[in-house]
N, C-alpha and C positions, 0 to 999 in steps of 0.2 A: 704781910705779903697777900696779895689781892688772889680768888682760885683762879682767875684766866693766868697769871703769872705762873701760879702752882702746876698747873694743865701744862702748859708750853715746857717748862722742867720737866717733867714727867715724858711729854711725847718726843721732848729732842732727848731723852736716855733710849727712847725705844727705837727712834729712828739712829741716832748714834751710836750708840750704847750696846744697844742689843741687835741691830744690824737688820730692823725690823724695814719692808717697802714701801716707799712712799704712800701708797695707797691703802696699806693695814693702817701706818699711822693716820690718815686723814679717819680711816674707820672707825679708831680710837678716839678721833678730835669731837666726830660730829656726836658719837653715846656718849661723849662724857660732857660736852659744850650741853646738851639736853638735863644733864644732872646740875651741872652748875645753873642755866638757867632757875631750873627748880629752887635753886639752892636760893640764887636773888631774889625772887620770887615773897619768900618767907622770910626774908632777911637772917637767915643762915650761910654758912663757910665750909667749906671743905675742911677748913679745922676747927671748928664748934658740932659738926655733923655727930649723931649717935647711932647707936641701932635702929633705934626706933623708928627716927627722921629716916634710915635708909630702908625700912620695913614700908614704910609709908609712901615714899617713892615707887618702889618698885610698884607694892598695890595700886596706885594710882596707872601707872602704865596698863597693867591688866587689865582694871576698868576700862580704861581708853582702848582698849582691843587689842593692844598689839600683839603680834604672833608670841608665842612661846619660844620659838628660835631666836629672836628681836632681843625678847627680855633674858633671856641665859646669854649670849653674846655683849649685852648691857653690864648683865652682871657681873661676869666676866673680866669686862675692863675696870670696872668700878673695883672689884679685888685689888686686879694690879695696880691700879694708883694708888687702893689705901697701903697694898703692901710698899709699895714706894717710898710714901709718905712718912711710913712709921721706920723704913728702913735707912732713911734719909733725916731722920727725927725732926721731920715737921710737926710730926705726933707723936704723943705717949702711946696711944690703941690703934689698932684696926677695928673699926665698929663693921668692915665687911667680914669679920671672921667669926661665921655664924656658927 
C-alpha cells in the first residue's frame, strides 16, 4: 500500500471516525502530504520510516525556519498517524514515540 493511500485512510478515520472538521482534516492532509513528500524524496515509506529518518525530518524543517508552533503541530499529526498505523497494524512500532 502506497503512503498517499495510507494518508487518505488515516484522514477519512479523522474526519469520519473521529468527527474531526473538514478543515482540521485538510490541516492534517497538507503536514503530513509535506512528510510524505519527504518520504519520496529519499525513497522511503511510511512503513519502512524509523526514528531516525523521523529525527531527520523534523531537523530538516528547523533548519528551513519554520516556526516552532509549525513543527510541534507537525509533529503532532505525524504521532497520530503513526499511532494509527500501528493501531491498525500497518506497523509493528511507532518510531514517533519518542
Amino acid at each position: 500500500m502506497n503512503d498517499l493511500t495510507l494518508l487518505d485512510l488515516f484522514l477519512n478515520e479523522l474526519w469520519i471516525g473521529k468527527g474531526l472538521s473538514p478543515n482540521t482534516v485538510q490541516s492534517y492532509r497538507l503536514d503530513l502530504t509535506a512528510l510524505c513528500d519527504w518520504l519520496g524524496e529519499r525513497k522511503l515509506s511510511l512503513l519502512g520510516l524509523d526514528s531516525v529518518d523521523l529525527q531527520t525530518f523534523l531537523g530538516e524543517r528547523v533548519e528551513q525556519g519554520y516556526k516552532a508552533t509549525s513543527t510541534a503541530r507537525l509533529l503532532s499529526a505525524i504521532r497520530k498517524l503513526f499511532q494509527y498505523l500501528y493501531q491498525e497494524k500497518y506497523r509493528t512500532d511507532d518510531p514517533s514515540a519518542v
